[in-house]
C-alpha positions in Angstrom: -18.8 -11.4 -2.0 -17.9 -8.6 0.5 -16.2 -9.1 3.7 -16.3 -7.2 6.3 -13.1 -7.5 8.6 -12.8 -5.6 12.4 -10.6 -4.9 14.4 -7.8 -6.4 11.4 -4.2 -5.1 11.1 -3.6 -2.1 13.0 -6.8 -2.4 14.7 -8.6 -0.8 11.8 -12.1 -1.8 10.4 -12.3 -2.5 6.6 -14.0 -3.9 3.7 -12.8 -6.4 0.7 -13.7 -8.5 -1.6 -13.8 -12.5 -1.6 -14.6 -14.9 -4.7 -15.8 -18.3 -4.1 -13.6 -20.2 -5.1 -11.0 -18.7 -2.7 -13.5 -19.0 0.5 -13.3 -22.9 -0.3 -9.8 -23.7 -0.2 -7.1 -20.7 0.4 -5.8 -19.4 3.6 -6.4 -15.4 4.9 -2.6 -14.7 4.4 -2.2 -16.4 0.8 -5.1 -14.9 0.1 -3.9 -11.5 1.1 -0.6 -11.8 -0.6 -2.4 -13.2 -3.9 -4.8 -10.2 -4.0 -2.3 -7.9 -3.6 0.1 -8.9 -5.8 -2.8 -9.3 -8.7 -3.9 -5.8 -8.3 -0.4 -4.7 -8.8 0.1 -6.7 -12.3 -2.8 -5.1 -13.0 -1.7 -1.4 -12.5 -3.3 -0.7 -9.8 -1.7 2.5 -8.0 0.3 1.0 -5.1 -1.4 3.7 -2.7 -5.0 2.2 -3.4 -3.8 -0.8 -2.6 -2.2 0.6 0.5 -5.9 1.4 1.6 -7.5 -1.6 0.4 -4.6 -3.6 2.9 -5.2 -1.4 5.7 -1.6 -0.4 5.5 -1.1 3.0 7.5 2.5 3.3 5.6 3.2 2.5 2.1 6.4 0.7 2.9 4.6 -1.9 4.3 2.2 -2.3 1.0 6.1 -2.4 -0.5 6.3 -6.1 0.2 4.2 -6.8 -2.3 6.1 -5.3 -5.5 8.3 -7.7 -6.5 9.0 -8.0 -10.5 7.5 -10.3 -12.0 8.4 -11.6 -15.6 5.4 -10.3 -17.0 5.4 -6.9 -15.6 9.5 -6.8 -17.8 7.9 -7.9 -20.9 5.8 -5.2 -21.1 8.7 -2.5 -20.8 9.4 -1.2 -24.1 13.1 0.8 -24.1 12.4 4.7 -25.1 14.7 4.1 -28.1 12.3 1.6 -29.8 10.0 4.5 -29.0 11.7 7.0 -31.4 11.4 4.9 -34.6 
């Protein structure tokens, strides 16, 4: 499902995506936050996200990057690297 939001945050006109199961029971704002912060465990470049938010300054999609346990497990230190 596409949405299709005007006039949103900063005035701006923009298009996302919405599943199902998320137009049933989950508000715009959790479902904002949720969005973002999956896109981000999933590598997505902080500055497409930025766009996809309607953010006109990255500092604002900021918010959203807070370290989550999964996203330290994956870290691997340089010197396990060299051997």
């Amino acid at each position: 499902m596409l949405v299709h939001i005007l006039q949103g945050k900063g005035r701006k006109d923009r298009y996302t995506l919405l599943s199902q199961i998320a137009l049933d029971d989950v508000s715009v704002y959790t479902l904002r936050h949720s969005f973002a912060t999956h896109l981000l465990e999933s590598e997505t470049d902080i500055r497409n996200i930025q766009e996809l938010l309607g953010h006109s300054r990255w500092k604002t999609t900021e918010i959203y990057t807070y370290v989550s346990k999964n996203s330290i497990r994956k870290i691997r230190s340089s010197l396990d690297e060299m051997f």
